[in-house]
KOLGULUM-16089 format. One line per field, with one value per residue (C-alpha): residue in one letter; x, y, z. Coordinates in Angstrom, 3 decimals, always signed. Layout:
residues N
residu A  ... .
c1 X  ... .
c2 Y  ... .
c3 Z  ... .
***
This chain:
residues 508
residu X  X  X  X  X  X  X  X  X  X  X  X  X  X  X  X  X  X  X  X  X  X  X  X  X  X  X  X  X  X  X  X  X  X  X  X  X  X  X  X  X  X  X  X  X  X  X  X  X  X  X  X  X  X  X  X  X  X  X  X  X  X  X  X  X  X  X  X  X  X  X  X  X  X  X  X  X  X  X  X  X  X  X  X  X  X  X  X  X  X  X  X  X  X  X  X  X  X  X  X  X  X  X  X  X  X  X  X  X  X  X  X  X  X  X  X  X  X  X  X  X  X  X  X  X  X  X  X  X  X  X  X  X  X  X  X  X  X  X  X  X  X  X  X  X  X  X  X  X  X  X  X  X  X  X  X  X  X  X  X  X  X  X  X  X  X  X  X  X  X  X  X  X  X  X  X  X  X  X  X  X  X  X  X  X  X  X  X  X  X  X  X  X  X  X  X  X  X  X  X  X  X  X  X  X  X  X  X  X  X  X  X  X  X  X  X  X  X  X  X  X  X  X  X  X  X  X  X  X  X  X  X  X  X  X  X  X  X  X  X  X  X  X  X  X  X  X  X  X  X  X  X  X  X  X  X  X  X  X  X  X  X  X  X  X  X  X  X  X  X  X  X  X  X  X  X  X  X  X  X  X  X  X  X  X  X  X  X  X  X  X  X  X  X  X  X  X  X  X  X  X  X  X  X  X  X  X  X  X  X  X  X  X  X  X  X  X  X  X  X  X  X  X  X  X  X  X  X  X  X  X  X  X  X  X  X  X  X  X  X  X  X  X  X  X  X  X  X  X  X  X  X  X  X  X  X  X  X  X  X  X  X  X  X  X  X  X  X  X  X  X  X  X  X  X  X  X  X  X  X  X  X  X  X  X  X  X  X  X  X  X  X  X  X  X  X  X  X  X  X  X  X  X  X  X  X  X  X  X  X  X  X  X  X  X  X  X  X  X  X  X  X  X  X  X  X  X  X  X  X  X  X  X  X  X  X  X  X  X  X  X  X  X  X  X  X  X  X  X  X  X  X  X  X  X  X  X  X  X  X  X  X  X  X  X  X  X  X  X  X  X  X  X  X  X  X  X  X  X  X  X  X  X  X  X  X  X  X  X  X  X  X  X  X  X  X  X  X  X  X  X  X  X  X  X  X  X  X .
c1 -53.101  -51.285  -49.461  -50.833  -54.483  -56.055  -58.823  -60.600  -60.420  -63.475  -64.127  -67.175  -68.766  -68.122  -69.729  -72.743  -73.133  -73.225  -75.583  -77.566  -77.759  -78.644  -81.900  -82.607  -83.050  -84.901  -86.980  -87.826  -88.766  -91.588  -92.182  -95.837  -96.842  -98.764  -99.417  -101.963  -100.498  -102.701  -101.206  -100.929  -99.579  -96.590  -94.666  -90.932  -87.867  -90.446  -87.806  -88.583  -86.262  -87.230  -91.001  -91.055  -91.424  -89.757  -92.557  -93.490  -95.814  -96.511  -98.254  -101.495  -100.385  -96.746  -93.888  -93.149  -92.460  -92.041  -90.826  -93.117  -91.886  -94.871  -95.447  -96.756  -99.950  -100.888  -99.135  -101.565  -104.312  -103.132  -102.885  -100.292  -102.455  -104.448  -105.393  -105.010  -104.813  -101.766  -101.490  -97.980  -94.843  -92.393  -88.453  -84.989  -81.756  -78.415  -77.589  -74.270  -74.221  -74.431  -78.231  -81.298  -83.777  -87.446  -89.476  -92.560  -93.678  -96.812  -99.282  -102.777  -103.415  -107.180  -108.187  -109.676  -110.101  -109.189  -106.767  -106.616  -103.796  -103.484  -101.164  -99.237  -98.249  -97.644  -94.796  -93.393  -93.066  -91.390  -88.981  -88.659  -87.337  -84.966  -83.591  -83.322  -81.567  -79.194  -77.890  -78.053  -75.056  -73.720  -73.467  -72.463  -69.329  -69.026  -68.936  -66.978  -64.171  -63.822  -64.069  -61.393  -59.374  -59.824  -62.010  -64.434  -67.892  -69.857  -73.649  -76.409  -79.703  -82.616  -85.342  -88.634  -88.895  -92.250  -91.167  -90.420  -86.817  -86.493  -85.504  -84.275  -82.497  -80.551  -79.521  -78.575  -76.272  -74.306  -72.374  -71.700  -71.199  -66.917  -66.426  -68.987  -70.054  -73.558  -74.788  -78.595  -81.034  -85.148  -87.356  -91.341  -92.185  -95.304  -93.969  -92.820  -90.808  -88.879  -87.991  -87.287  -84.652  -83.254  -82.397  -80.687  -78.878  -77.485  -76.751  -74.411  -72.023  -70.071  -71.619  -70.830  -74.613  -77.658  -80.476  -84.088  -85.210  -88.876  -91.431  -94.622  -97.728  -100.383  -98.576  -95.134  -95.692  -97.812  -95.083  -92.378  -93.893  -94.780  -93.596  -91.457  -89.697  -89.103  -88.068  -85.250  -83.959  -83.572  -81.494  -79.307  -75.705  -74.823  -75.479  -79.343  -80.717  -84.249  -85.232  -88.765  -92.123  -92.823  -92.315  -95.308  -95.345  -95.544  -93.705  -92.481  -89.624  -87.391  -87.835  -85.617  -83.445  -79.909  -80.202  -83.625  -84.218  -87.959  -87.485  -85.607  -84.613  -82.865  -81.493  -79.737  -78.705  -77.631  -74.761  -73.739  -73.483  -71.427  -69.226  -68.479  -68.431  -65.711  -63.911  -63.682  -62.902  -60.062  -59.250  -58.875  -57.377  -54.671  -54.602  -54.048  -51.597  -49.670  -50.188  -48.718  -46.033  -44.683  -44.806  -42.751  -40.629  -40.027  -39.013  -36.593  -35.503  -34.800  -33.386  -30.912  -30.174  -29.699  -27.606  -25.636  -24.761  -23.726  -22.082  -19.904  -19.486  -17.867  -15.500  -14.584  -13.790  -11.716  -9.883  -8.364  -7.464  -5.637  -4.060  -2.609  -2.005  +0.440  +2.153  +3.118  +3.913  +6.184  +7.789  +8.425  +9.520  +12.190  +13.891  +13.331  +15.520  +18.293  +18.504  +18.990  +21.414  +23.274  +22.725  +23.699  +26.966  +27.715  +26.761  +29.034  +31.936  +31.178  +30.903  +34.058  +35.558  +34.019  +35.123  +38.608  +38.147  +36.501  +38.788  +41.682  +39.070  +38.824  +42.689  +42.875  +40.237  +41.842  +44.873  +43.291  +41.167  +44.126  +46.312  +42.195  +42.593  +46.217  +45.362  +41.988  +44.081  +46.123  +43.457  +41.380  +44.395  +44.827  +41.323  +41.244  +43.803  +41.827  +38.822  +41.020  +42.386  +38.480  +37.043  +39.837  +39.238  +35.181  +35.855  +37.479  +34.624  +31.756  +33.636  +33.963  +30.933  +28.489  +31.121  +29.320  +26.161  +25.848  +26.836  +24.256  +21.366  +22.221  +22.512  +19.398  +17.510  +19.256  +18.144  +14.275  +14.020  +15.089  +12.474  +9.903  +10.807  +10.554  +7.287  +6.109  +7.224  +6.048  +2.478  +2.437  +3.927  +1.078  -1.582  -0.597  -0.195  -3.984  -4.758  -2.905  -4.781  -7.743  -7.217  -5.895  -8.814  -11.217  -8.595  -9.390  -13.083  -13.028  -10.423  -12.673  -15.619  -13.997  -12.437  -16.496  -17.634  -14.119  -14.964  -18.091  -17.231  -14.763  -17.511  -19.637  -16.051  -15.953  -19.790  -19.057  -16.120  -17.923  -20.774  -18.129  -16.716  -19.668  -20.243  -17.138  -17.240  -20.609  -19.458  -16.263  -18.987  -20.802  -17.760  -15.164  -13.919  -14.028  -10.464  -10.259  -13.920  -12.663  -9.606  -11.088  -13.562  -10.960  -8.925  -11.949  -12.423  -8.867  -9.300  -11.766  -10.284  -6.891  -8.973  -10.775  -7.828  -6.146  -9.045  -8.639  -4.644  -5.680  -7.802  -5.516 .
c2 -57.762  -58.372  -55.592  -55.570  -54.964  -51.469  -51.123  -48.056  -47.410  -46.206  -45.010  -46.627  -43.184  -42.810  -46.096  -45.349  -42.106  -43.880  -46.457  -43.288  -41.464  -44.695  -45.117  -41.573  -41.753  -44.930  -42.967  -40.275  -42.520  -43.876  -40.937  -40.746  -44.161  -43.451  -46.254  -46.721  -48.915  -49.881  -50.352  -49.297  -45.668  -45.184  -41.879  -41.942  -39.709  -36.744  -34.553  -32.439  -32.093  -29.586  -29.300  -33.576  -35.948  -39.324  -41.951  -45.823  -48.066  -51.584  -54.242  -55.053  -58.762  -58.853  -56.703  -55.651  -51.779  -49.160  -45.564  -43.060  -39.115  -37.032  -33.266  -31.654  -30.444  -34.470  -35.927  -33.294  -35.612  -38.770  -40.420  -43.345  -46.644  -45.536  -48.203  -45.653  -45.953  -43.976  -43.017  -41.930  -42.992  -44.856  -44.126  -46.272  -45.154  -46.594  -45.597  -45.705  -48.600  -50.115  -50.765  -50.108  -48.763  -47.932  -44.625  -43.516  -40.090  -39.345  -37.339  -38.315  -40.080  -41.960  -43.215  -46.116  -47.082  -44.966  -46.510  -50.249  -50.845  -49.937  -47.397  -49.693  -51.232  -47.911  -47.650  -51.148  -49.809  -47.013  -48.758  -51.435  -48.204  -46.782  -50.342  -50.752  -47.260  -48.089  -51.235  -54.884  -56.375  -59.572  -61.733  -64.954  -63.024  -61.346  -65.011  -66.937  -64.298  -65.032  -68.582  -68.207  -66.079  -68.339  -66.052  -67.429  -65.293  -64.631  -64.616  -63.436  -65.850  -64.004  -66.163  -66.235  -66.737  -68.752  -70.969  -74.893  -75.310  -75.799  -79.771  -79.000  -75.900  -76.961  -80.214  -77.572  -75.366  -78.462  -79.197  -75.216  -75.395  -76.232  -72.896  -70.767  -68.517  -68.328  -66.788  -66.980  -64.116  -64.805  -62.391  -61.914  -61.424  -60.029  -57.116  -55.569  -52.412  -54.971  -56.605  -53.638  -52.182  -56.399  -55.550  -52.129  -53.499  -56.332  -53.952  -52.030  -55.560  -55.982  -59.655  -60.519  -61.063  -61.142  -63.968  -64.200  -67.487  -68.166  -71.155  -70.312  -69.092  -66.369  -64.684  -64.747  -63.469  -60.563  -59.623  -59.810  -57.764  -54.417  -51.204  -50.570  -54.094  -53.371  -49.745  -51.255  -54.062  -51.431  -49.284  -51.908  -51.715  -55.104  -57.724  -59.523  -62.765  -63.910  -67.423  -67.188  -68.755  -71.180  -71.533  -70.704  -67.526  -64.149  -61.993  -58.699  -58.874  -61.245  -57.797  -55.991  -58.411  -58.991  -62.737  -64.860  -68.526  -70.075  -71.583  -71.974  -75.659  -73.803  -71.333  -74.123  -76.041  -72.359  -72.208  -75.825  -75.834  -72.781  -74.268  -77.066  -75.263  -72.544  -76.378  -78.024  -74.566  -74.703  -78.281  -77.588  -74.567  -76.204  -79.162  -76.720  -75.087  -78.362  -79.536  -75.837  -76.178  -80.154  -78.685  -75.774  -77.779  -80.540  -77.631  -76.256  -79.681  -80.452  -77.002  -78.073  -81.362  -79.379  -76.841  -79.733  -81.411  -78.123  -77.098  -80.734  -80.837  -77.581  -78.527  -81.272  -78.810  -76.697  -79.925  -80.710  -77.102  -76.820  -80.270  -78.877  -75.382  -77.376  -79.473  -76.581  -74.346  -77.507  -77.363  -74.044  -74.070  -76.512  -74.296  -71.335  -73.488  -74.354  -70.448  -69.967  -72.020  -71.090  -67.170  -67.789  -69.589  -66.392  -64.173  -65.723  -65.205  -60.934  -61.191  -62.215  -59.725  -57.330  -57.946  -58.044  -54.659  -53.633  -54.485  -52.213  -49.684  -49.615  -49.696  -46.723  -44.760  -45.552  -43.770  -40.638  -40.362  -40.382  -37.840  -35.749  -36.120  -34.593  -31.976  -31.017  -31.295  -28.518  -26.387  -26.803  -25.605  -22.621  -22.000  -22.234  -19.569  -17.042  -17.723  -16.695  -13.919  -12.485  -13.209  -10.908  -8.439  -9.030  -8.060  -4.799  -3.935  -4.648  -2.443  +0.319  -0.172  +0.262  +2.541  +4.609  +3.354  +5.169  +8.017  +8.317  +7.333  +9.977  +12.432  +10.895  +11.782  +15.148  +15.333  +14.070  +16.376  +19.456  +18.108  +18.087  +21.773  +22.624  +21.019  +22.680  +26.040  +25.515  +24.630  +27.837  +29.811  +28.362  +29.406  +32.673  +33.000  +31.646  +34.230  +36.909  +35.513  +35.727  +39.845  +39.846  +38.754  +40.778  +43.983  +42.802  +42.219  +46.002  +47.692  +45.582  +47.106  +50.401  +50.613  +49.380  +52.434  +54.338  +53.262  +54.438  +57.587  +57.956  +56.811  +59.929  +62.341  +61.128  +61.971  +65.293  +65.950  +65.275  +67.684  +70.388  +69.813  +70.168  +73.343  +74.881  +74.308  +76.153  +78.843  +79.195  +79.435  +82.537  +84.231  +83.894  +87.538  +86.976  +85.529  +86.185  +84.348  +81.537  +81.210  +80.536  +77.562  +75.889  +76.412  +75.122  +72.066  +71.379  +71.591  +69.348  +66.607  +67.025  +66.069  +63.115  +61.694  +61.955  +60.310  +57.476  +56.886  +57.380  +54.190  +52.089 .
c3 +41.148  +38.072  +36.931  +33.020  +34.251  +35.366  +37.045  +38.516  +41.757  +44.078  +47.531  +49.634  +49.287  +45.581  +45.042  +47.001  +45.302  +41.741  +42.660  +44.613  +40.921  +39.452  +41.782  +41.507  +37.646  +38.037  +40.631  +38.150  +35.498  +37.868  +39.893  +37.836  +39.340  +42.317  +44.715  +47.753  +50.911  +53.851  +57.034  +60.745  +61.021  +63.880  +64.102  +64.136  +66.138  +65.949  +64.030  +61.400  +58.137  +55.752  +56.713  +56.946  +59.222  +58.800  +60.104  +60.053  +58.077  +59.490  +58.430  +60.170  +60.560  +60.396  +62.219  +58.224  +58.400  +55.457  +55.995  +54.695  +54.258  +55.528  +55.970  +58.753  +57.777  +57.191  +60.354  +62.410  +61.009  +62.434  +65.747  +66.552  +65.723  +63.125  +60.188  +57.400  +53.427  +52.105  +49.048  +47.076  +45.102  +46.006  +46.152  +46.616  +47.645  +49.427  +53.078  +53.876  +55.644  +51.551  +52.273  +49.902  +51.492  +50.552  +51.119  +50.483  +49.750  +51.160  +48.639  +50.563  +53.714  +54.438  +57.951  +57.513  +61.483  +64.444  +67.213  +65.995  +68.298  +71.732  +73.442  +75.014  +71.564  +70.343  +72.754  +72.212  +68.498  +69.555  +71.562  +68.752  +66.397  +68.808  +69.354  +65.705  +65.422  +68.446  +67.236  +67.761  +69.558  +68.288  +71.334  +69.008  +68.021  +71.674  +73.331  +70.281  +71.186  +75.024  +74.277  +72.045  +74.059  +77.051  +79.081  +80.740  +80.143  +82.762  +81.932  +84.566  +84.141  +84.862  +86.009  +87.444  +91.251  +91.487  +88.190  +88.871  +88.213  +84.231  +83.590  +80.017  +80.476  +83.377  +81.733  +78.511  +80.487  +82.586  +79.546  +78.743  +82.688  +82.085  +79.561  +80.890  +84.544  +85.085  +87.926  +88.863  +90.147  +90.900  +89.894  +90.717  +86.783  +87.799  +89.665  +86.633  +88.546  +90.284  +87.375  +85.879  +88.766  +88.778  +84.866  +85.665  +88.407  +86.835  +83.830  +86.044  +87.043  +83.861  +83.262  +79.258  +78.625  +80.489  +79.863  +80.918  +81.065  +81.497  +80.249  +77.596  +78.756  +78.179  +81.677  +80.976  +77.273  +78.802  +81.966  +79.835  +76.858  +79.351  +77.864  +80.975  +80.310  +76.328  +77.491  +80.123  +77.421  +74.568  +77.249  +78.642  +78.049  +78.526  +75.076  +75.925  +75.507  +75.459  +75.961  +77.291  +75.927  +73.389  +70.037  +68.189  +70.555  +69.316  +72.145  +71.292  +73.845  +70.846  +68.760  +71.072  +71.872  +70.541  +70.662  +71.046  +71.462  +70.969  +74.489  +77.243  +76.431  +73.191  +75.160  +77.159  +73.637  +72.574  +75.308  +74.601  +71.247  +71.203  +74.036  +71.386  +68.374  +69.676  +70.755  +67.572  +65.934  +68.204  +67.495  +64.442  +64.741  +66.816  +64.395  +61.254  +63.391  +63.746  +60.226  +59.554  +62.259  +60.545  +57.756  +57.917  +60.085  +57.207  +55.033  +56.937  +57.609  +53.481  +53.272  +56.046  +54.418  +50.923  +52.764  +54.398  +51.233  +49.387  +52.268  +52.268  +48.732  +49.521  +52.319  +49.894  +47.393  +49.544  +51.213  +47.831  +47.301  +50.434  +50.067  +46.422  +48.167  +50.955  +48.498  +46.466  +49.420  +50.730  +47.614  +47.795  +51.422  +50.465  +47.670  +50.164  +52.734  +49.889  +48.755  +52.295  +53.310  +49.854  +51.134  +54.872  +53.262  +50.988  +53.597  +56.161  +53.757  +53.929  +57.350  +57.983  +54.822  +56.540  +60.184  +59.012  +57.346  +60.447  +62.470  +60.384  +60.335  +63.845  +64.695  +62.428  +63.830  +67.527  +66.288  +64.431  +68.151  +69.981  +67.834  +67.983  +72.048  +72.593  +70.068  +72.164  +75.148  +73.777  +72.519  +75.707  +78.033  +75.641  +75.974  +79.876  +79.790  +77.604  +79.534  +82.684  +80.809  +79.859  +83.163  +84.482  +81.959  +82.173  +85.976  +85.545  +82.568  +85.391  +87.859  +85.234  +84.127  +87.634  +88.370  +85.107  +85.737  +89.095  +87.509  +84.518  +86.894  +89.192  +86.036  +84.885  +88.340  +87.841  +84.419  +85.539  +88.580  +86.305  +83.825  +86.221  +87.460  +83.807  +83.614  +86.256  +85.218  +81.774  +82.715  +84.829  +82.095  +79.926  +82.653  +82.124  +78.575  +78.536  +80.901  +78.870  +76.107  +77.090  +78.372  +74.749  +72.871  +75.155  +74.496  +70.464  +70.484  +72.260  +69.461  +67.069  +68.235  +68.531  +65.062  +63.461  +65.105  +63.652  +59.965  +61.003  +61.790  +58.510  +56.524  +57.786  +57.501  +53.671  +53.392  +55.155  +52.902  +49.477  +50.665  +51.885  +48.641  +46.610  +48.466  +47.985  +44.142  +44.360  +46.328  +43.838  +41.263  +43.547  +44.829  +42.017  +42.611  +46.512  +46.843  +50.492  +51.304  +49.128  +50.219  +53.904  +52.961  +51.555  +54.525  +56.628  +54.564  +54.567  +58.377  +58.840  +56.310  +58.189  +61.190  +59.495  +58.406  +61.329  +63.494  +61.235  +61.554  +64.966  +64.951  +62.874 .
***
């Protein structure tokens, strides 16, 4: 998409839901325009949504079908069959399969005739709409794809046991013979529970497809066109194909099938011409392959050749360079070789300067190493003779000193074991001082208790003395010309305050 254009973008559902609001407007704008449809009157599923039934209008002369929304209260009125006159308006909206699909809202409902069709049609309707709600398999697409994949599909022909073998059919499957399995089973049409459990069976086998193959005839339309047979096709599993009757026919059993053939002859021309179509698709699938294959193969083929070229013109570029790059770096080896020989002349010259001055250098230091050697000589006999001298002396100072050593560890044990009696004496002289302690503190919580009841007692002995006091002032007051009365109080108050006093030194 080019990047200068914007578009809005939509979801499936979002577009459905415009085009939805679209046909609902539309809807309103007619909603006054009743309409009145005649046809054959079918009932649906049977499910109810919101007090409505979902039903089926057909055509009278035609499989054409319309949906029509009915309530309850009208459906009671009906019976499956009925030729009835509907009136009502008409509505449109998209399914989400992207389909329009029409609906009509039932206002009244005439019978016009009662039961035009039989039961047994009834139920072939029925099974039509559960068919049509299930799905249709695509058996075109089913068998394109094995062809393509080369698998070989594997299709059961069902055909009728009492039938003459059928000339055209046969000669239609030899050619779809090389691509495709088929395997025959004969059935007794008219014994239409056999055919029925032949179906199932076959159903359960895992063949691609399953074909019934039958001429035209009033017979084989009405066998193959029972209710139990249209029940057992809609419920197969496996992809069916019908090629029984004749062309002008009308058999219900190509309703329910998910591929149909006017007659067996086509049925035959149906395998063969798919056979060769899925061939020259893959012809020319293979040829466009090929065409595709030369010509990405001549592309890469001129992009090699470009490549090539570039790639030489290149090397020729780079041959001259190095060519020019030697030349110059042979010029440059050759002045190289001249410096050197110039420098290996010059440096020749030094060495030998130098070896001559090496040489002095060497006699010189063999002299100064000599005179070095006699005077280490010297010092190292001189040194030998101390070392002598303190190993001697060393000697004497180890005697001396274990001599000491046994001495201080025997003071030391001396020293420990008089520590430890210490100890030991200490810790019992501790015991007992706790002990004393302890006597002590019970000796002072007694005097403690003793001396609160002393203050006590002093407390009451000043309390007695103030009132012994106070008395004797009044009786001084009475009995001043008593002097001998007086003077005896006070000696009895004296008395007693002597005593208080005392009691209290006592205490402290």
């Amino acid at each position: 998409m080019p990047a200068n254009i914007t578009v809005q973008q939509y979801t499936p559902s979002e577009i459905i839901g415009i085009f939805n609001d679209i046909l609902a407007h539309q809807n309103n704008q007619a909603s006054g325009k009743i309409v009145c449809i005649r046809g054959l009157y079918l009932v649906g599923n049977g499910t109810s949504y919101q007090g409505y039934y979902y039903d089926t209008l057909r055509d009278e002369k035609s499989s054409s079908e319309l949906p029509i929304r009915i309530s309850d209260a009208q459906r009671k009125e009906l019976t499956p069959g009925n030729l009835v006159e509907i009136l009502g308006t008409l509505g449109r909206k998209i399914t989400a399969k992207s389909e329009i699909k029409l609906e009509l809202n039932v206002s009244r409902v005439e019978i016009v005739k009662e039961q035009v069709i039989d039961e047994n049609e009834v139920k072939r309707i029925e099974f039509r709409q559960r068919k049509v709600s299930a799905g249709f398999k695509n058996v075109d697409s089913i068998l394109e794809s094995l062809l393509f994949n080369e698998t070989r599909p594997k299709i059961a022909l069902v055909i009728a046991a009492t039938s003459i073998t059928l000339k055209d059919f046969e000669d239609g499957i030899k050619a779809a013979r090389v691509a495709l399995d088929f395997v025959e089973d004969r059935v007794v049409f008219t014994q239409t529970k056999l055919l029925c459990t032949k179906l199932k069976q076959l159903d359960q086998l895992g063949y691609h497809a399953i074909a019934m193959v039958r001429g035209g005839g009033i017979d084989s339309t009405t066998d193959v066109d029972k209710p139990e047979v249209i029940e057992t096709v809609v419920g197969l599993k496996t992809p069916f194909i019908s090629g029984v009757g004749h062309k002008d026919e009308k058999i219900f059993l190509r309703q329910v099938a998910d591929k149909w053939t006017a007659t067996p002859q086509g049925l035959g021309q149906y395998f063969s011409d798919m056979v060769e179509i899925v061939s020259e698709k893959k012809t020319k699938s293979r040829a466009a392959i090929t065409e595709q294959i030369k010509k990405q193969f001549k592309e890469q083929l001129e992009a090699g050749k470009k490549q090539n070229k570039e790639l030489q013109e290149k090397l020729a570029k780079l041959t001259k360079t190095q060519e020019d790059a030697n030349k110059k770096h042979l010029e440059q080896v050759q002045a190289m070789t001249k410096a050197q020989e110039e420098a290996t002349k010059k440096h020749n010259e030094q060495v030998q300067a130098l070896t001559k001055a090496q040489n002095e250098a060497t006699k010189k230091h063999n002299e100064q190493v000599e005179a070095i050697q006699k005077q280490h000589k010297e010092q190292l006999e001189k040194s030998n003779k101390q070392n002598e001298e303190l190993q001697k002396k060393l000697g004497e100072l180890t005697k001396t000193h274990s001599e000491q050593l046994g001495k201080l560890q025997a003071q030391l044990k001396a020293q420990n074991d008089a520590s430890t009696k210490q100890s030991k004496e200490f810790n019992e002289s501790l015991k007992k001082m706790q002990d004393t302690n302890g006597e002590l503190n019970k000796s002072l919580q007694k005097l403690t208790t003793q001396n609160t009841q002393a203050a006590k007692d002093l407390q009451e002995a000043k309390d007695r003395t103030r009132d012994l006091e106070k008395q004797l002032e009044e009786a001084l007051k009475k009995n001043k010309g008593c002097s001998s009365g007086c003077l005896g109080i006070v000696a009895t108050i004296i008395t007693v305050a002597t005593a208080a006093c005392w009691i209290v030194c006592l205490i402290v």
